[in-house]
C-alpha positions in Angstrom: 51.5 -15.3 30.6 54.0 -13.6 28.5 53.1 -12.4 25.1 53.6 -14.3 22.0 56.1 -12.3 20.3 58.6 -12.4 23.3 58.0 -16.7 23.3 59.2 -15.8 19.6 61.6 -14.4 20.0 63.3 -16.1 23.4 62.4 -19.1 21.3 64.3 -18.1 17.6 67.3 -16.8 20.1 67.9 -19.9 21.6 67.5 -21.6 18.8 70.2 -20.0 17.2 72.1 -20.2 20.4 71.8 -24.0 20.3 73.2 -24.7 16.9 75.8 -22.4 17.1 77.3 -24.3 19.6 77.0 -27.7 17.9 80.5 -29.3 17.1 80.3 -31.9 14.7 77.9 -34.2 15.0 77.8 -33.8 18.9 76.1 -30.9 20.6 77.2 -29.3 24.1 74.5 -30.1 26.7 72.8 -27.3 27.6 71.7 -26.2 31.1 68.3 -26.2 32.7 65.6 -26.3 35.3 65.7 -30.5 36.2 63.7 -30.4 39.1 61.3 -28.0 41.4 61.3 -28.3 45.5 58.5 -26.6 46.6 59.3 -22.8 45.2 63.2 -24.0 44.6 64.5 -25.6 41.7 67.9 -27.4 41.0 69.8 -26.6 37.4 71.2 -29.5 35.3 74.8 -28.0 36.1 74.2 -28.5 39.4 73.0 -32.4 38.9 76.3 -32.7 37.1 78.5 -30.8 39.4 77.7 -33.4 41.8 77.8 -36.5 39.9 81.9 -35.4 38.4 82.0 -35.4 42.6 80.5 -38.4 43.6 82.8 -39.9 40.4 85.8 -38.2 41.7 85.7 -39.4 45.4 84.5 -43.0 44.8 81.2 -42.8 46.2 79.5 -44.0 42.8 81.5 -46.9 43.0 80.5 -46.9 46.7 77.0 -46.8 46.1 76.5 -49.5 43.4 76.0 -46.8 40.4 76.8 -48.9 37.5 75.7 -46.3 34.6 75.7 -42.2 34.4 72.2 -42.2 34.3 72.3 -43.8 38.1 75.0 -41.5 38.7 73.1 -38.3 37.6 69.6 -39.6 39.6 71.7 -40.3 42.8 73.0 -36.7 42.7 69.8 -35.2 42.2 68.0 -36.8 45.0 71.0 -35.9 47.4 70.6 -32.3 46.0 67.0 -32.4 46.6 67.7 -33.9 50.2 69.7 -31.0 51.5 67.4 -28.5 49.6 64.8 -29.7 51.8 66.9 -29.7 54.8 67.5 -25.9 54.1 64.3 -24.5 53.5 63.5 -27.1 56.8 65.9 -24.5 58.7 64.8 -21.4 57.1 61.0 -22.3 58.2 62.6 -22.5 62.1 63.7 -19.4 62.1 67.7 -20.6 62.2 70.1 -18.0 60.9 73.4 -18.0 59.9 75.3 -14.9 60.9 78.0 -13.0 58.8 80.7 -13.4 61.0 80.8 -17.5 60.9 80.2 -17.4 57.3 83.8 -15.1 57.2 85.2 -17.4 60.1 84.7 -20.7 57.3 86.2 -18.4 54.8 89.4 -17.2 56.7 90.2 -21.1 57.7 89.9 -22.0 54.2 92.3 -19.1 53.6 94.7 -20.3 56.5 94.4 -24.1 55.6 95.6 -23.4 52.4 98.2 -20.6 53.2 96.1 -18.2 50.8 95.8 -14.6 50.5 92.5 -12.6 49.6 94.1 -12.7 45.9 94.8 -16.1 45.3 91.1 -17.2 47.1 90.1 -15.3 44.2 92.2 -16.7 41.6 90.8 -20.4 42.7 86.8 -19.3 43.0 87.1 -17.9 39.6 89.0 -21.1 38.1 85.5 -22.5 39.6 83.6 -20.3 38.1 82.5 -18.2 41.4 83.0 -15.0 42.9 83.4 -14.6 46.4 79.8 -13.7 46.9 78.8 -16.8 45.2 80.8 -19.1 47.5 79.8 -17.4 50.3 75.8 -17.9 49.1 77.1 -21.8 48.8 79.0 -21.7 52.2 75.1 -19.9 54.3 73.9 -23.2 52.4 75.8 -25.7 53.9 75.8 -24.5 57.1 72.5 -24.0 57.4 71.8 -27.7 56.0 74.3 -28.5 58.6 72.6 -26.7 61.9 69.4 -27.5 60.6 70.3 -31.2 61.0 71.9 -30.8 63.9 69.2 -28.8 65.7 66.7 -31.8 64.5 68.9 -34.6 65.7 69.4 -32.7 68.7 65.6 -32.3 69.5 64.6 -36.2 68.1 67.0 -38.0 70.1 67.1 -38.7 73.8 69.7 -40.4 75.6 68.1 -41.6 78.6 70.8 -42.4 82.2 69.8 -45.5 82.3 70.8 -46.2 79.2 74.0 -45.1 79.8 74.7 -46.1 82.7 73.3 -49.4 81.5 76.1 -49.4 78.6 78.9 -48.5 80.8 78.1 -51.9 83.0 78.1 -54.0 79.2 80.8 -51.9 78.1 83.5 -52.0 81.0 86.2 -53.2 79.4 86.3 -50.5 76.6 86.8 -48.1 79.2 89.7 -49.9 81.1 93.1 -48.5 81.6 95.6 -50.3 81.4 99.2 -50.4 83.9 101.9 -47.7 83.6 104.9 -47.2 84.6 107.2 -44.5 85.8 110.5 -45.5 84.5 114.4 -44.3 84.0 117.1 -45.8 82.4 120.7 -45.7 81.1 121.1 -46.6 77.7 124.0 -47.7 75.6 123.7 -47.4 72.0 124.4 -49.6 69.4 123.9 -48.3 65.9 125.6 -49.7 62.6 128.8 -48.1 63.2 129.1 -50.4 66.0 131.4 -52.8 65.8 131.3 -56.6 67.4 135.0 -55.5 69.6 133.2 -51.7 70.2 129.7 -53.4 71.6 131.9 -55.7 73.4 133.8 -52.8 75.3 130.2 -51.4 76.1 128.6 -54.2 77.8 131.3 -54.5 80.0 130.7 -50.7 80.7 127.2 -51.5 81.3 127.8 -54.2 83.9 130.3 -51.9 85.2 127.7 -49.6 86.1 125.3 -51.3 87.1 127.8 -53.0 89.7 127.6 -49.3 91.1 124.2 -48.7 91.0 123.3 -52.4 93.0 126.7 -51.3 95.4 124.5 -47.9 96.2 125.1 -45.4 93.8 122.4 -42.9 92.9 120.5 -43.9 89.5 119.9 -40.5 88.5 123.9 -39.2 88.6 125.1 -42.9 86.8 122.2 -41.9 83.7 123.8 -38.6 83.6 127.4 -39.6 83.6 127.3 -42.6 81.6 124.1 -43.1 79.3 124.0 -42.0 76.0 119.9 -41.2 75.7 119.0 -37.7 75.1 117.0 -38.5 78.3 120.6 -38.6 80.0 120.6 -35.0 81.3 117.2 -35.4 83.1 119.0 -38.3 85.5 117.5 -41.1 82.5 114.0 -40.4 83.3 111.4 -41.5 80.4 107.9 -40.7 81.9 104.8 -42.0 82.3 104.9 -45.3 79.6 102.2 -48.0 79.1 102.3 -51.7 77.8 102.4 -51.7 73.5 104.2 -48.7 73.5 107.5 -50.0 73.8 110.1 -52.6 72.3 109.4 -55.8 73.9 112.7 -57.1 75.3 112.7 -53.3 77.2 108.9 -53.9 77.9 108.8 -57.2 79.7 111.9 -56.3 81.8 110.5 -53.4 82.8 107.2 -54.6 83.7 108.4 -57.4 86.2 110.0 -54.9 88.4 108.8 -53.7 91.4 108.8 -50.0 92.6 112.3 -49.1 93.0 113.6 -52.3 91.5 116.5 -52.7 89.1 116.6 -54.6 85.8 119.7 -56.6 84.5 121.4 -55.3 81.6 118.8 -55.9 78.7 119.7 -56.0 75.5 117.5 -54.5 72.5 117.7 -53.2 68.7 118.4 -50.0 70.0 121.2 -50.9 72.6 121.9 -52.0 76.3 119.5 -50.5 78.7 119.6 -50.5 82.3 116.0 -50.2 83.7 114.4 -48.7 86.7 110.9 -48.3 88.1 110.2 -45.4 89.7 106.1 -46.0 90.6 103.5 -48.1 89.0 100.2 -46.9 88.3 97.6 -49.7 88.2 95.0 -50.4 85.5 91.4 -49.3 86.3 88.4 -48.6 84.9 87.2 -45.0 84.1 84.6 -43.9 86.7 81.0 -43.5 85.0 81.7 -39.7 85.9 84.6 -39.3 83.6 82.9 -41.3 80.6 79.2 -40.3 80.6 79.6 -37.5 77.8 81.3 -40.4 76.0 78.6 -42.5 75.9 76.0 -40.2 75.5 77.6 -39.5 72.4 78.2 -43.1 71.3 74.3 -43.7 71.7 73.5 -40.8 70.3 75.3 -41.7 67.4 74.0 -45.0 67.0 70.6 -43.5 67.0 71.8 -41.2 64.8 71.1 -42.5 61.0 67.9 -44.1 61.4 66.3 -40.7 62.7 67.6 -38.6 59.8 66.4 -41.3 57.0 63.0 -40.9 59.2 63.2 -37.1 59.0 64.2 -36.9 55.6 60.9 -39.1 54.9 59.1 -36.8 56.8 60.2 -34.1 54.7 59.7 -36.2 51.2 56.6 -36.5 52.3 55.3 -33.1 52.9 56.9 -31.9 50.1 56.2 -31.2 46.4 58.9 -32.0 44.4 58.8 -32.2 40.7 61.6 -34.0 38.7 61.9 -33.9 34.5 65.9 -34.8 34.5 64.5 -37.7 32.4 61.6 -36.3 30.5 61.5 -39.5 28.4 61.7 -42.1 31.3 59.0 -44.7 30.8 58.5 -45.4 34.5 56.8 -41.8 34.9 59.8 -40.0 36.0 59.7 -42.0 39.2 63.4 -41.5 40.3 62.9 -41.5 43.8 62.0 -45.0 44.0 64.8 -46.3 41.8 67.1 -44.3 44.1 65.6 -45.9 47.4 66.1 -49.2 45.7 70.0 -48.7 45.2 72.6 -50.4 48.3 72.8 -47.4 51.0 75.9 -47.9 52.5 78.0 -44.4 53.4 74.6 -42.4 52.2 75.2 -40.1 55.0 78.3 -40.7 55.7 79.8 -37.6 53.8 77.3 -35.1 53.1 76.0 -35.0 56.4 78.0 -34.9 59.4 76.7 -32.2 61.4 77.5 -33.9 64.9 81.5 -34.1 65.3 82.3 -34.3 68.8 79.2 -34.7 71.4 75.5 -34.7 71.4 75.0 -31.0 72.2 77.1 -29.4 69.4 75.4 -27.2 67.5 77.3 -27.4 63.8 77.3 -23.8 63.0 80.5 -24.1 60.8 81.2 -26.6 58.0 84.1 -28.5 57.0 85.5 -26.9 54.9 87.8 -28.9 52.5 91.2 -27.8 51.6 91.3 -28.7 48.2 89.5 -26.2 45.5 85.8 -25.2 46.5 83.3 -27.7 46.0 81.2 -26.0 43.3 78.3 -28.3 44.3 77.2 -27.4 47.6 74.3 -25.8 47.4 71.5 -25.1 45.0 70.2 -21.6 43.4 68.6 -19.5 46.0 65.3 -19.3 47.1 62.5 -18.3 45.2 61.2 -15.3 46.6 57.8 -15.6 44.5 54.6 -16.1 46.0 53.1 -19.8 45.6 50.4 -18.8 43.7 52.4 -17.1 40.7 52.9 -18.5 37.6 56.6 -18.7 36.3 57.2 -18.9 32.4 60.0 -22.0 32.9 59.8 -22.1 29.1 61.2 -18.7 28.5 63.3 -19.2 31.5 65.1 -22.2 30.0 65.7 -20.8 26.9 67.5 -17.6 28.4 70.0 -20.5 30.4 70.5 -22.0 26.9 71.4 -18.3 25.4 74.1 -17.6 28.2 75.4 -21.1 28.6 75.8 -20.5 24.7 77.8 -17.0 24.7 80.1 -19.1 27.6 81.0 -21.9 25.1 81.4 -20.0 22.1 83.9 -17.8 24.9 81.9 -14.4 24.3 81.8 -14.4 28.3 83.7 -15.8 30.9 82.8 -18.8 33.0 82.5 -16.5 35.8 80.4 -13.9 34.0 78.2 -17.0 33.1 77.6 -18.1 36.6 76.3 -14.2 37.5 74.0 -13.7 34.8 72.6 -17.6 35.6 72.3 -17.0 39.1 70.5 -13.6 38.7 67.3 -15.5 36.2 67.2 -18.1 38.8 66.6 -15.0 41.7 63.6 -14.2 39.5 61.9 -17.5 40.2 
């Protein structure tokens, strides 16, 4: 333990650190320790950093949080949820290299159209420095691979299955008919008047008096039509049912191979039509789907197994919460938190599978609005289990700086450096 006269002292400092900073009647909450996960600990900034988030994109709402205090315990468990998922990765071993953590912070860069300056301008309007954001960025990453790796190793697709689901499923991986088509077109816009549309439907029949008399297709589009696809003999390409207007659709579709449409009228203009080939609808062979719905398995597996692990790791854990020192229940936030409507838990914060079962998530997404000052939690403790920590003198330091930041002695940025280095000497 410390001596006396430094508790003194710390204590009389923060003291006077405390009520120099009171305005009025009301005081300006003060930051400290709220909660300890095995030999880390998550800061009341922190808890609120993520609650002004959850606020901000709706997920309170989304979640049923119907006061702050529900607000501020629902971001505290998530930050203790993806604390444990860290330290989870750090026990396996997992690294995150140098050269992704740049990678994440050159697309944020090119996202945004920002130079090494301005990056800097919007970290420190957060409060960070670049070293900072790139401690938060190694955080979310690894949360991210970490839950990746686990998924990865705790889920098994088996063939059957699949092939199972592809015999149910048939229909979802149908293709539909195309069509290889040309035509000449006519336009009517709303220049066009009734005696001008007139004269051009009498040049369309004209033409395609020619074309039924023997004359090429291709040289009439070129002469005559009035499509951009003109110049390429009237040729549109590959199309498929819903992807065109339906008076030009259903002609088009009852011709066969090398058959000729009527003039058809549409919005657009007149249209003479012709099919070149028709590709027939078919389903997918199990071949050219089975990373498909490996995936869509895997993902349906996918939630249940990370609420499991996340048990797991609850379970094995110590975790100490005092965000509500006074709460009559005995602090128990976990289980008010496991009571409250799931839905979209981990539907934001954790998506480390994007594309297929095998991708290992070693980048983040990385959002191109300002950096999300909430991603990660102070760093790891580096002291050993056994030593005792003096939180009391701890948390009165985090009162004195938080104090010289609101009376603007230091800057926010200043603040955040001197806070991060006490928290290193946990």
């Amino acid at each position: 333990m410390r001596p006396l006269s430094k508790l003194i002292k710390y204590g009389l400092v923060a003291a006077f650190c405390f009520w120099s900073v009171v305005r009025g009647a009301e005081a300006v909450i003060l930051d400290r320790i709220v909660a300890k996960v095995n030999e880390d600990i998550v800061t009341l900034s922190s808890v609120q950093e993520r609650a002004a988030i959850l606020h901000q994109t709706g997920k309170a709402m989304e979640n049923s949080l119907d006061s702050e205090r529900a607000v501020m315990e629902f971001a505290l468990e998530r930050l203790i949820d993806e604390l444990l998922q860290v330290q989870s990765g750090e026990k396996l071993g997992l690294k995150v290299s140098e050269s992704i953590i740049q990678k994440a912070v050159d697309d944020l860069k090119s996202k945004n159209n920002w130079d090494d300056k301005t990056l800097e301008e919007v970290l420190k309007r957060e409060g960070l420095s670049l070293e900072q954001y790139k401690k938060r960025l190694r955080k979310q990453i690894m949360k991210s691979k970490t839950l990746s790796y686990q998924l990865r190793t705790r889920i098994k697709v088996s063939e059957k299955a699949m092939k199972k689901y592809y015999v149910e499923h048939g229909k979802d991986f149908w293709i539909p008919e195309k069509r290889s088509l040309r035509h000449i077109l006519f336009i009517f816009d709303g220049d066009t008047t009734l005696q001008h549309k007139n004269l051009k439907r009498a040049k369309a029949r004209e033409v395609l008096k020619k074309i039924r008399r023997g004359a090429d297709f291709a040289e009439m589009a070129k002469k005559y039509s009035e499509d951009i696809s003109a110049s390429a003999g009237g040729e549109l390409g590959v199309l498929e049912k819903g992807k065109m207007v339906a008076e030009f659709e259903d002609a088009a579709f009852r011709l066969e191979p090398g058959g000729t449409s009527d003039v058809v009228e549409t919005q657009n203009g007149l249209h003479i039509i012709r099919t070149i080939k028709i590709i027939p609808g078919h389903t997918k062979l199990y071949s050219e789907v089975r990373k498909e719905i490996e995936n869509i398995l895997f993902q349906s597996k996918r939630e249940d197994e990370f609420k499991e692990w996340l048990a797991e790791l609850r379970k094995a854990a110590f975790i100490e919460r005092t965000l509500y020192d006074d709460d009559t229940s005995g602090g128990n936030i976990a289980g008010k938190i496991a009571g409250l409507p799931q839905k979209g838990l981990f539907k934001v914060d954790d998506e480390p599978v994007k594309n297929s079962v095998g991708d290992f998530a070693d980048e983040p997404d990385i959002s191109t609005e300002s950096p999300d000052s909430s991603l990660s939690p102070p760093e790891k403790s580096g002291v050993p289990k056994n030593e005792t920590v003096d939180y009391a003198v701890l948390k009165n330091k985090l009162r004195y700086i938080k104090g010289l930041k609101n009376k603007k002695i230091i800057s926010e940025a200043e603040y955040q450096q001197r806070k991060q280095k006490l928290l290193e000497k946990l």
